[in-house]
KERO-79065 format. One line per field, with one value per residue (C-alpha): residue number from 1; z, x, y; chain; residue in one letter. Coordinates in steps of 0.05 Angstrom, whole numbers, plus 5000, padded with zeros to 4 digits. Layout:
REM residues N
num <- (NUM;...)
c3 <- (Z;...)
c1 <- (X;...)
c2 <- (Y;...)
chaine <- (A;...)
residu <- (A;...)
END
This chain:
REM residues 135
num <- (1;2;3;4;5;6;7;8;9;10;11;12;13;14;15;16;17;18;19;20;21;22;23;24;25;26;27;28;29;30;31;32;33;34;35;36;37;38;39;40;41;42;43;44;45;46;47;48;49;50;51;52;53;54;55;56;57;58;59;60;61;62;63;64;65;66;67;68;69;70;71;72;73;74;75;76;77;78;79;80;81;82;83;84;85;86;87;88;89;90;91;92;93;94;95;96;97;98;99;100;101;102;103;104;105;106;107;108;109;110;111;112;113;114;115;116;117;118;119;120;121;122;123;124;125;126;127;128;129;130;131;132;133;134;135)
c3 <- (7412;7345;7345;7283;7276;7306;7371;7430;7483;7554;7620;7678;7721;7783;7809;7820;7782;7756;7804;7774;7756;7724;7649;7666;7683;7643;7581;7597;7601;7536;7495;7526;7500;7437;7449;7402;7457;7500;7572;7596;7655;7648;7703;7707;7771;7810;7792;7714;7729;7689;7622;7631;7629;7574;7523;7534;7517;7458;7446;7420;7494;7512;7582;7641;7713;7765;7828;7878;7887;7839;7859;7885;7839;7778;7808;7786;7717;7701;7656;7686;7758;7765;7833;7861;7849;7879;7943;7961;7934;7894;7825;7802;7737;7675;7603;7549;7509;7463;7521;7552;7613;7652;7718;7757;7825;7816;7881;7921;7881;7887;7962;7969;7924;7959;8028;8005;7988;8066;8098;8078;8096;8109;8168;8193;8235;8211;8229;8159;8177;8143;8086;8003;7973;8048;8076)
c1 <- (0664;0679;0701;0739;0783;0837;0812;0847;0809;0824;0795;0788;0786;0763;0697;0656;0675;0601;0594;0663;0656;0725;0696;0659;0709;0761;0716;0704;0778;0793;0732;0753;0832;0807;0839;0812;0799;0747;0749;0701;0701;0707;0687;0735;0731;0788;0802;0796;0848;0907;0863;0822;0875;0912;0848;0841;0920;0909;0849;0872;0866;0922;0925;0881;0865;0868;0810;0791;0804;0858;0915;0955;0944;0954;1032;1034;1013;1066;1127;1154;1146;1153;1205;1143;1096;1146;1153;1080;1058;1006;0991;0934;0963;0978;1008;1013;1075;1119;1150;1079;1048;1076;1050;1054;1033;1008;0963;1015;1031;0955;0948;1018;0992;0930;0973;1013;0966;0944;1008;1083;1089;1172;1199;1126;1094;1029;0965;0927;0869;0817;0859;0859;0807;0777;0833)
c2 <- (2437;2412;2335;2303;2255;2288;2286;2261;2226;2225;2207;2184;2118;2092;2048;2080;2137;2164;2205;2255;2321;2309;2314;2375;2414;2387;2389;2457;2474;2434;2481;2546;2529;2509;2437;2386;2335;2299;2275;2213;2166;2096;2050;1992;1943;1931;1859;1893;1946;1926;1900;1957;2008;1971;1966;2030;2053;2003;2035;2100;2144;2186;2197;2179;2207;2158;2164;2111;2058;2044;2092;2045;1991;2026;2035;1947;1956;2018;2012;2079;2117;2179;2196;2231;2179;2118;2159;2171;2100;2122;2156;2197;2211;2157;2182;2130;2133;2101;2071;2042;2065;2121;2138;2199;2232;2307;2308;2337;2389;2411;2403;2443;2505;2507;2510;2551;2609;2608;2599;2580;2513;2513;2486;2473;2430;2417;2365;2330;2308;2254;2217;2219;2276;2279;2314)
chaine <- (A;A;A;A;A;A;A;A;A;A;A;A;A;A;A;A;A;A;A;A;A;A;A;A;A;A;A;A;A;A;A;A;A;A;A;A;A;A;A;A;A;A;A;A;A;A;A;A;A;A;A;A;A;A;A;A;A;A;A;A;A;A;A;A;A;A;A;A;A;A;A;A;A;A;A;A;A;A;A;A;A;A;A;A;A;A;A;A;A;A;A;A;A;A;A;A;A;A;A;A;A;A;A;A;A;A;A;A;A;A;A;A;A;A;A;A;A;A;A;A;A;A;A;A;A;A;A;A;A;A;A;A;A;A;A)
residu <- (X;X;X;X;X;X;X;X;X;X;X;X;X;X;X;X;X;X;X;X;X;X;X;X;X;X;X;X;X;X;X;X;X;X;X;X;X;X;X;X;X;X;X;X;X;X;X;X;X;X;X;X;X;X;X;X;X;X;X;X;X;X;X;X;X;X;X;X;X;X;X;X;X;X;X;X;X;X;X;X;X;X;X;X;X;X;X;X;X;X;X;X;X;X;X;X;X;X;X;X;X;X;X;X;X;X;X;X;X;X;X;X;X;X;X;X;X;X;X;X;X;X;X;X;X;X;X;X;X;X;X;X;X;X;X)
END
């Protein structure tokens, strides 16, 4: 991939967060669309959340992914939540805009999908097991 200065940066956040393969596949994604843009993980401690997340909106990133532990922290430090996001208490998602920090919940969405190509959830009765990314 080509990097200039027109490249948007993006990542994601958590502690310990090393351990992703979030950039690989999203950097992967972003070279085979021809998007000018880079994913990275940055480790931020919980008790560093909300500067953290701030120096990096200040710092030019775009949008960030949002992994363990901060989930339902990062709900304190958002200037906008979406409906879907307020309900489940948690956000996985954060877009920086004119209007600051907006935070979303796009988990669900996944897990439903995936369901849904096994069996049509409707009117079910069904059994999670484990909790978060273990389920």
């Amino acid at each position: 991939m080509r990097i200039t200065g027109r490249v948007s940066l993006y990542g994601v956040v958590g502690y310990p967060v090393k351990h992703s393969l979030s950039p690989v596949f999203q950097n992967a994604a972003f070279s085979h669309l021809g998007i000018e843009a880079v994913y990275v993980p940055f480790e931020i401690k919980p008790g560093d959340l909300e500067d953290g997340v701030k120096g990096l909106m200040l710092s030019g990133v775009r949008g960030l992914n949002v992994t363990v532990p901060h989930k339902e922290a990062v709900l304190q430090i958002a200037d906008r939540i979406s409906p879907e996001a307020e309900e489940i208490g948690a956000a996985n998602t954060l877009k920086f805009s004119d209007e600051g920090v907006e935070a979303y919940n796009t988990d669900w969405i996944g897990f439903l999908r995936a369901l849904e190509e096994v069996h049509r959830p409707d009117g079910a009765s069904v059994l999670v097991l484990g909790a978060g990314g273990a389920s």
